[in-house]
LUMVO-896937 format. One line per 2 residues: number of its first residue (from 1); their letters; for each residue x, y, z of C-alpha. Coordinates in pm, whole numbers. Layout:
# LUMVO-896937
NUM> a> X,Y,Z ~ ...
This chain:
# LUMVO-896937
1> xx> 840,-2385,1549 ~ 611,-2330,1236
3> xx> 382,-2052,1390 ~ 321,-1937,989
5> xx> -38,-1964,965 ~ -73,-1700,1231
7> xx> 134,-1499,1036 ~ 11,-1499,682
9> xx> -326,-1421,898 ~ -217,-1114,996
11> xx> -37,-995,654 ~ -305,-1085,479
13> xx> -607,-965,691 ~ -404,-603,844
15> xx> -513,-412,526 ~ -870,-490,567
17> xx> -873,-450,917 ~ -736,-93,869
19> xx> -972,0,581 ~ -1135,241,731
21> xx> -826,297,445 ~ 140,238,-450
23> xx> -75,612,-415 ~ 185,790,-637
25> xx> 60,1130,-506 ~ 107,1017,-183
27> xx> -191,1175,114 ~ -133,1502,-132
29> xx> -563,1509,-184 ~ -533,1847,-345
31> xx> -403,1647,-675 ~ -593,1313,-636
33> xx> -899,1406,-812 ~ -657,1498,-1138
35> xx> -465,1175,-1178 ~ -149,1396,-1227
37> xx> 123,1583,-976 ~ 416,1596,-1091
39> xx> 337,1910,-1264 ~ 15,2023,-1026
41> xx> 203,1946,-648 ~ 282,2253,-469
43> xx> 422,2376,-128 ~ 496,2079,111
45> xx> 264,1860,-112 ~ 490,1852,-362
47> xx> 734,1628,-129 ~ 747,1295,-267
49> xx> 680,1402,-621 ~ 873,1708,-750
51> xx> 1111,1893,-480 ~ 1160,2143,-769
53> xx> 791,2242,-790 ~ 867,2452,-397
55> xx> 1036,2696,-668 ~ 740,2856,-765
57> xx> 377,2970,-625 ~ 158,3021,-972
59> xx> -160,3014,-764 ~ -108,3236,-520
61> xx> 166,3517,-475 ~ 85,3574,-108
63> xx> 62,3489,122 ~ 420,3237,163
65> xx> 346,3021,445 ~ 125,2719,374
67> xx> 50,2419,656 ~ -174,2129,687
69> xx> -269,1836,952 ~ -453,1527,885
71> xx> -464,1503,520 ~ -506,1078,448
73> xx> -588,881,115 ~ -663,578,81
75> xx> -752,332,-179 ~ -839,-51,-168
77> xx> -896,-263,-489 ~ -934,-604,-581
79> xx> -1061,-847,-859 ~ -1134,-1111,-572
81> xx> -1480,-932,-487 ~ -1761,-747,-623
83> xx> -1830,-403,-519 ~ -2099,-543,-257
85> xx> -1871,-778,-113 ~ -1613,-522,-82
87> xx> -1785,-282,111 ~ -2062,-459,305
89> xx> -1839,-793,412 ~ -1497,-715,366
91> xx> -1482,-338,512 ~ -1793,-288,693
93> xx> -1848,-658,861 ~ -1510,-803,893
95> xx> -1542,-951,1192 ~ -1836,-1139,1069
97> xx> -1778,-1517,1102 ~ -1832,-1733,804
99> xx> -2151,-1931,790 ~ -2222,-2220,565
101> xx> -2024,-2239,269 ~ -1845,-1838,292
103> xx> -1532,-1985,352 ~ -1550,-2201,60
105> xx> -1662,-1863,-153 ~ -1391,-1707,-30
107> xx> -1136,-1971,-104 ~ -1298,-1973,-455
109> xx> -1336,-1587,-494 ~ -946,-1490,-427
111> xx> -822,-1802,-641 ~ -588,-1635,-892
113> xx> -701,-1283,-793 ~ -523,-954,-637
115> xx> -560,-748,-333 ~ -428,-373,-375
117> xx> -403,-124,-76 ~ -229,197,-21
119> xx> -283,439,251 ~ -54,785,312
121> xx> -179,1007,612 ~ 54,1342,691
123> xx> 24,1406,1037 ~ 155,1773,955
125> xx> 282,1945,677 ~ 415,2306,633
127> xx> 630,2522,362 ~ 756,2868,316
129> xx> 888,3039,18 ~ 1103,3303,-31
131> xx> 1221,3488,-366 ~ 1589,3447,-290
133> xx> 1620,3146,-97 ~ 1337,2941,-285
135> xx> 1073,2698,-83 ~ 1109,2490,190
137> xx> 893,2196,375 ~ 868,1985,602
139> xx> 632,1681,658 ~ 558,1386,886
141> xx> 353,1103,816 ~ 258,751,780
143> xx> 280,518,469 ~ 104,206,447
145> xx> 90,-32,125 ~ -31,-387,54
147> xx> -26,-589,-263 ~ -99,-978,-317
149> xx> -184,-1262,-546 ~ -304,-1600,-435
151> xx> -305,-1860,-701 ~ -582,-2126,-610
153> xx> -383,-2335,-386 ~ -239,-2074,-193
155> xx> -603,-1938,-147 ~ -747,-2292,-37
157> xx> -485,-2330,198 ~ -529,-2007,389
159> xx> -873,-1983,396 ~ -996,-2361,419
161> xx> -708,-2458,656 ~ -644,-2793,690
163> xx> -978,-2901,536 ~ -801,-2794,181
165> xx> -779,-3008,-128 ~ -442,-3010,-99
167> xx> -422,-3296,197 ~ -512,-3673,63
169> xx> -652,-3760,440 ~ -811,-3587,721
171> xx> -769,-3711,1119 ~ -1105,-3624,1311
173> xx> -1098,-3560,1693 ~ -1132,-3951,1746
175> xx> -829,-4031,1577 ~ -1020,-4176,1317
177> xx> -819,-4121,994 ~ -1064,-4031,649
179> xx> -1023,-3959,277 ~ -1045,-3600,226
181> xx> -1329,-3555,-1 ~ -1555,-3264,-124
183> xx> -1891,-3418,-29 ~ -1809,-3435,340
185> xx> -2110,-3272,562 ~ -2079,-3003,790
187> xx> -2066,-3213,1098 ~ -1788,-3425,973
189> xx> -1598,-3128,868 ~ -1655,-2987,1243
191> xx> -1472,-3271,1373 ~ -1139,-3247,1138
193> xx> -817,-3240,1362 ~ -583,-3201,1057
195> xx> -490,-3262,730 ~ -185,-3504,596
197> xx> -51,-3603,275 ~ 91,-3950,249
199> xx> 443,-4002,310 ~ 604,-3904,-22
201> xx> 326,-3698,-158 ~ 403,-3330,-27
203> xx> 493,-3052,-233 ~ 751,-2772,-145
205> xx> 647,-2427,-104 ~ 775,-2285,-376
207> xx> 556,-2500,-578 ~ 249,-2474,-385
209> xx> 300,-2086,-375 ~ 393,-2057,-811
211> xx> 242,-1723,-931 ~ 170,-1636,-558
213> xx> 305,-1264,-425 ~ 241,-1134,-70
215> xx> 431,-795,3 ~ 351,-574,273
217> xx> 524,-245,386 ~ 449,38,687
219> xx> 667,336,722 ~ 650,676,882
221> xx> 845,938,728 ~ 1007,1213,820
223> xx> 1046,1461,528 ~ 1240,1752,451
225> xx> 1266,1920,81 ~ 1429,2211,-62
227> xx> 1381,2376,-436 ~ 1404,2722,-611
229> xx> 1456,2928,-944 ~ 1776,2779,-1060
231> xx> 1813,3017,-1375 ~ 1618,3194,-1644
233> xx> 1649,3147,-2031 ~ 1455,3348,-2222
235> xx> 1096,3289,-2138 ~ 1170,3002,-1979
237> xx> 1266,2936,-1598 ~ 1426,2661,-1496
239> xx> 1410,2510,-1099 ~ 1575,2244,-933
241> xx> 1512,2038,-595 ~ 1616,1818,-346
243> xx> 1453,1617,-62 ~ 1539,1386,218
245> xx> 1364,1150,455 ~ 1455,938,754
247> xx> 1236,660,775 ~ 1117,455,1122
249> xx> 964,90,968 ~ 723,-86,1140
251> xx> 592,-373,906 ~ 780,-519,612
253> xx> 655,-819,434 ~ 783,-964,69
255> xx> 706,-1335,-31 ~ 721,-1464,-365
257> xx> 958,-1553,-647 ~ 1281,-1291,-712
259> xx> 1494,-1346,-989 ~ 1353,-1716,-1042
261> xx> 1412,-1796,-682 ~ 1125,-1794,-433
263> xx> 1185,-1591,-101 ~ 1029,-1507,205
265> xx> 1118,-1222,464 ~ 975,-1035,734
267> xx> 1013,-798,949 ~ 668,-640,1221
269> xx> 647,-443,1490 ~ 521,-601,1827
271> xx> 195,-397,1795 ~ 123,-685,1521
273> xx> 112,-935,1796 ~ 265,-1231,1644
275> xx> 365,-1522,1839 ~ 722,-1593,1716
277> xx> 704,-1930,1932 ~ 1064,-2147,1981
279> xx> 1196,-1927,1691 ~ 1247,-1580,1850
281> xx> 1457,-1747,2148 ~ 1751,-1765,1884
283> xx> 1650,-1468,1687 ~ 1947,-1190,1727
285> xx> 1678,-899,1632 ~ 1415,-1011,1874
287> xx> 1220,-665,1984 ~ 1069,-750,2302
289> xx> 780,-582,2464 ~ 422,-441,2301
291> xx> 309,-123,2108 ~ 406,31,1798
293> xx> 766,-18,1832 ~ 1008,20,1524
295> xx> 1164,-258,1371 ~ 1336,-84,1039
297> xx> 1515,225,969 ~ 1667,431,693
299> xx> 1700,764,456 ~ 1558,767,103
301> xx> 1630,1141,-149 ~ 1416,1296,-390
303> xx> 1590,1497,-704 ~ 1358,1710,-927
305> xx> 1410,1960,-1238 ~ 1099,2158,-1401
307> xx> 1077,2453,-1670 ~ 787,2707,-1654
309> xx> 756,2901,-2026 ~ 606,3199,-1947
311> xx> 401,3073,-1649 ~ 168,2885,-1896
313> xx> 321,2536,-1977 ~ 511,2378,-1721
315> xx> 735,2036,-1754 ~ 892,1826,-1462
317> xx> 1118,1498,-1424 ~ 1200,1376,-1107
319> xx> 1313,1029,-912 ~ 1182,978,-599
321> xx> 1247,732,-282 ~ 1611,655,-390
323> xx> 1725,514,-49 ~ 1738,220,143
325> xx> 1634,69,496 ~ 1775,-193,724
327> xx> 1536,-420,885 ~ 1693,-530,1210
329> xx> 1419,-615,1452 ~ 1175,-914,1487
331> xx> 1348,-1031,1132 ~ 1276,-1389,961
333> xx> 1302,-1558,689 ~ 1190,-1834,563
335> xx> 1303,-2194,394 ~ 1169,-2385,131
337> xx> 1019,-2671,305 ~ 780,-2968,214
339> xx> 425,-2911,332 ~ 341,-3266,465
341> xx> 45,-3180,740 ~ -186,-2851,885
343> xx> -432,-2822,1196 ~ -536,-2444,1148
345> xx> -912,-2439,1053 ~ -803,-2154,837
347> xx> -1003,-1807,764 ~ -1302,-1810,945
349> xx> -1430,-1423,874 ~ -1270,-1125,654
351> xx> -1087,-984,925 ~ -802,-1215,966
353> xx> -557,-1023,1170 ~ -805,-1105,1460
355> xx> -823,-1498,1355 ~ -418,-1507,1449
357> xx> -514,-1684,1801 ~ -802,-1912,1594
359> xx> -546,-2053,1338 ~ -209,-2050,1537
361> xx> -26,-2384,1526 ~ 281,-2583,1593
363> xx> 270,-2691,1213 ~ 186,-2392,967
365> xx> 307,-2333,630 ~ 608,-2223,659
367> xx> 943,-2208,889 ~ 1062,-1924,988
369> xx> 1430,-1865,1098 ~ 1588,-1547,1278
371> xx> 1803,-1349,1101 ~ 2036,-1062,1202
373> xx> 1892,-808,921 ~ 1836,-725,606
375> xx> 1895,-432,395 ~ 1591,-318,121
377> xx> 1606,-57,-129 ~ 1307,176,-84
379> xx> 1020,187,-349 ~ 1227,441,-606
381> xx> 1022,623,-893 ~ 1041,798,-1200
383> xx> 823,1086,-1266 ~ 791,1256,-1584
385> xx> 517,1546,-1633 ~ 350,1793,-1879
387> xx> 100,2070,-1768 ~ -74,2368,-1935
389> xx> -221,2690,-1692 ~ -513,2862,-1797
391> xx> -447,3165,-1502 ~ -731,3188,-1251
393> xx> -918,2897,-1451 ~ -761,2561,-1534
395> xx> -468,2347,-1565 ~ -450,2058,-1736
397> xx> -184,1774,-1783 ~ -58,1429,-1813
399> xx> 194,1210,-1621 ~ 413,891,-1633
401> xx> 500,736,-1332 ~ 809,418,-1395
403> xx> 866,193,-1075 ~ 1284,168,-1067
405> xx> 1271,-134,-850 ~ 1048,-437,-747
407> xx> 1013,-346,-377 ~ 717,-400,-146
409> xx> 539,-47,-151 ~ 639,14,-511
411> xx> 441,56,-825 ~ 353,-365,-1027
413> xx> 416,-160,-1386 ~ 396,172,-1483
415> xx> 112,415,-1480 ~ -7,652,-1709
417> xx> -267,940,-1644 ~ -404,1280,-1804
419> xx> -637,1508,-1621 ~ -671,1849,-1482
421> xx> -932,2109,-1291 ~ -1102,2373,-1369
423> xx> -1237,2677,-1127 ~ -1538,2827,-1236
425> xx> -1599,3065,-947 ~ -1284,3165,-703
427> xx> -1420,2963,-456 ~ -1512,2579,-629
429> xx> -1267,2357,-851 ~ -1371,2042,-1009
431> xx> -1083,1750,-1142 ~ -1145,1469,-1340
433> xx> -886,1235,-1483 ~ -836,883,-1651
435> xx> -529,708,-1500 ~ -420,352,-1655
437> xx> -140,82,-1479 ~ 5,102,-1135
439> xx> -166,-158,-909 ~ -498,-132,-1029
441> xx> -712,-112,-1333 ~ -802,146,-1550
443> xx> -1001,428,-1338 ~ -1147,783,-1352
445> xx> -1014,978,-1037 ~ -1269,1325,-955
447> xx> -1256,1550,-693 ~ -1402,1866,-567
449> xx> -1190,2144,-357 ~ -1316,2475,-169
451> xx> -1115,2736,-90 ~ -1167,3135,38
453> xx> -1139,3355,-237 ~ -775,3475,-110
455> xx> -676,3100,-74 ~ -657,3137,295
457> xx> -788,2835,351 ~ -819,2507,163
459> xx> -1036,2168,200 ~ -1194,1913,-41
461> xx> -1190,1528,-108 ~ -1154,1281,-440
463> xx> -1201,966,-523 ~ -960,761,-732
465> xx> -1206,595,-958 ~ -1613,695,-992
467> xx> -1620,355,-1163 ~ -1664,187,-886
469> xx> -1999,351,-745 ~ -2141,223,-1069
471> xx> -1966,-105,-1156 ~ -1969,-425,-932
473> xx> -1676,-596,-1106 ~ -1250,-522,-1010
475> xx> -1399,-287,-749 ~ -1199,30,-601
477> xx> -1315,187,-296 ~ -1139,499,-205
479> xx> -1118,862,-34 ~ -893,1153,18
481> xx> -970,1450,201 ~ -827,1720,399
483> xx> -1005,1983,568 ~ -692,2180,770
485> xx> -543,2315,507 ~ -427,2732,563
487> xx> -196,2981,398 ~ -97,3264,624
């Protein structure tokens, strides 16, 4: 049973359904207003980024323990949309049904365009440091990243449905059969039943999909880290880390050409909802039931190193998320058929999880085949970073962030950033930064943070690019915060 036009609904519309939120600092909001971490991450918000970095405590001597809950990021950009369209239709009024010719715009608007969204929210973090047996954390939390590129057929296909350019002839509710053309009216449109090629005339998907990525990953993670003082030369001390995670998966999506071959796999949690049809009868990793179930599991490391000269200029390496998972539960993948006929009426508002039951069909784009499982490496980085400490005032710095594999969650090219904060009472900091590659374009992260005086307590929020409240083009809407932050 082809049932793939229900899917592709919900990969593609689950990001802006969730809204309300690859974030290389992770749901670590202390740092997001810099650009830069690898350097500036401390306590348990330094898991993910530099295990080393639990070593040392330049801010604050005492007190040792440090926990947080509910500390979330979240960013969403995209060249498909204009700032107003991105906020008012695509966040705000999702569930607004097209009128007129919206659908068409929206076909038009994501043709050759991306879709970037990363969300990290620790459910609870906490660390302790001692002078002998270094820092330790732990952390829980939920990971959540989207990326995708439609080329102009793909987008005509999903949101036009079988009214697309694609199909030579349309069959109306009559059975009359008509030339698909783009003058048709409304009402004739209304009364479309499908679309057909003739006999001979279909392309494969592979070809339809050329250029065309759709990768989708949800994990929760359960995170433990470890780093200290290694050894001191000179003026300089050195400290080393380690960190491990075990990771539950609930959603993994990748679609799109690997290594010149084109691919499709996923893997989602029943709380997605997805009618499986005919195919998950014969599926060995069928996961029955509802709810938020997992359908993925595995471990991924962290290694770190930094060197602190004379608690003024500080450098750190580290490579993070070296792992893998094994997807064994409600897994598919997909073959390389001939697209010869579609009935869904395609996208019909922004949020298009919800228009699964709308566009559902016996015929869809693709077929989808059970599988046993499938093993994935897990989005693996490379972190390299410089800072400078100005004591009680400032830091600055700079980072590099390489992506070590082509994973769904992971980093389209590198990143570059430089930024830093500046105190000017005990009680205020301000951060500013310029960061450059990643999934998204050039931006200017800025934050603010407020603390007590002794550092007791800690709250504040960033954005990841002011551009955006003042430019209407490759928009990026975004927010971190965290308000339950304490040191005790």
């Amino acid at each position: 049973m082809r049932h793939s036009v229900r899917f592709l609904s919900a990969m593609a519309g689950l990001p802006l359904a969730l809204a309300a939120t690859a974030q290389t600092e992770g749901p670590s909001f202390t740092v997001t207003g810099t650009g830069i971490a690898t350097t500036l991450a401390s306590d348990y918000q330094s898991i993910g980024i530099n295990p080393a970095n639990l070593g040392w405590d330049l801010k604050y001597e005492d007190p040792r323990f440090v926990f947080g809950l509910l500390e979330a990021t979240y960013a969403v950009h995209t060249t498909g949309a204009t700032r107003k369209v991105l906020r008012k239709d695509m966040l705000r009024d999702f569930d607004r049904t097209f009128s007129g010719k919206e659908q068409d715009a929206a076909a038009k608007n994501f043709s050759d365009a991306d879709l970037a969204l990363n969300a990290d929210v620790r459910l609870l973090g906490f660390s302790f440091l001692n002078d002998d047996a270094g820092g330790f954390a732990v952390s829980i939390g939920d990971r959540f990243q989207w990326d995708s590129h439609f080329n102009s057929t793909t987008s005509d296909l999903l949101f036009q449905g079988r009214h697309a350019s694609y199909f030579t002839h349309l069959e109306l509710t009559d059975g009359t059969v008509i030339a698909n053309r783009p003058d048709l009216g409304a009402d004739t449109l209304a009364m479309v039943r499908r679309g057909f090629v003739d006999p001979g005339q279909g392309q494969r998907i592979s070809q339809l999909m050329r250029d065309t990525r759709m990768t989708l990953s949800w994990t929760r993670e359960y995170a433990f880290s470890w780093g200290r003082r290694l050894f001191t030369t000179g003026t300089v001390e050195w400290h080393g880390g380690i960190g491990f995670r075990y990771l539950q998966g609930f959603a993994h999506i990748d679609i799109g050409e690997k290594d010149g071959r084109w691919q499709a796999f996923s893997a989602l949690s029943p709380v997605f909802d997805v009618d499986y049809g005919t195919a998950a009868a014969s599926n060995p990793s069928t996961v029955g039931g509802s709810g938020l179930r997992s359908v993925g599991r595995g471990f991924s490391g962290d290694v770190g190193i930094s060197a602190v000269y004379k608690d003024r200029l500080k450098v750190g390496v580290a490579a993070t998320g070296l792992g893998s998972m094994t997807w064994d539960g409600n897994a598919y993948s997909a073959k390389d058929d001939t697209l010869h006929t579609l009935d869904s009426p395609g996208f019909t508002s922004y949020n298009f999880f919800d228009q699964a039951e709308v566009i559902a069909s016996e015929l869809g784009i693709l077929d989808w085949d059970g599988v046993v499982e499938k093993r994935v490496s897990t989005p693996a980085m490379l972190r390299v970073g410089v800072g400078y400490v100005v004591p009680d005032k400032a830091e600055v710095g700079l980072d590099v962030v390489l992506p070590l594999n082509e994973v769904p969650g992971n980093l389209a090219k590198p990143q570059f950033s430089v930024g830093g904060e500046y105190s000017p009472v005990k009680f205020l900091t301000l951060q500013a930064g310029v960061v450059t590659g990643g999934n998204y374009d050039t931006r200017l992260p800025m934050g603010l943070l407020f603390r007590l005086p002794s550092g007791q307590w800690e709250g504040g929020f960033a954005s990841r690019d002011m551009l955006s409240f003042f430019s209407q083009d490759t928009p990026t809407v975004s927010l971190a915060m965290g308000i339950l932050r304490f040191r005790i």
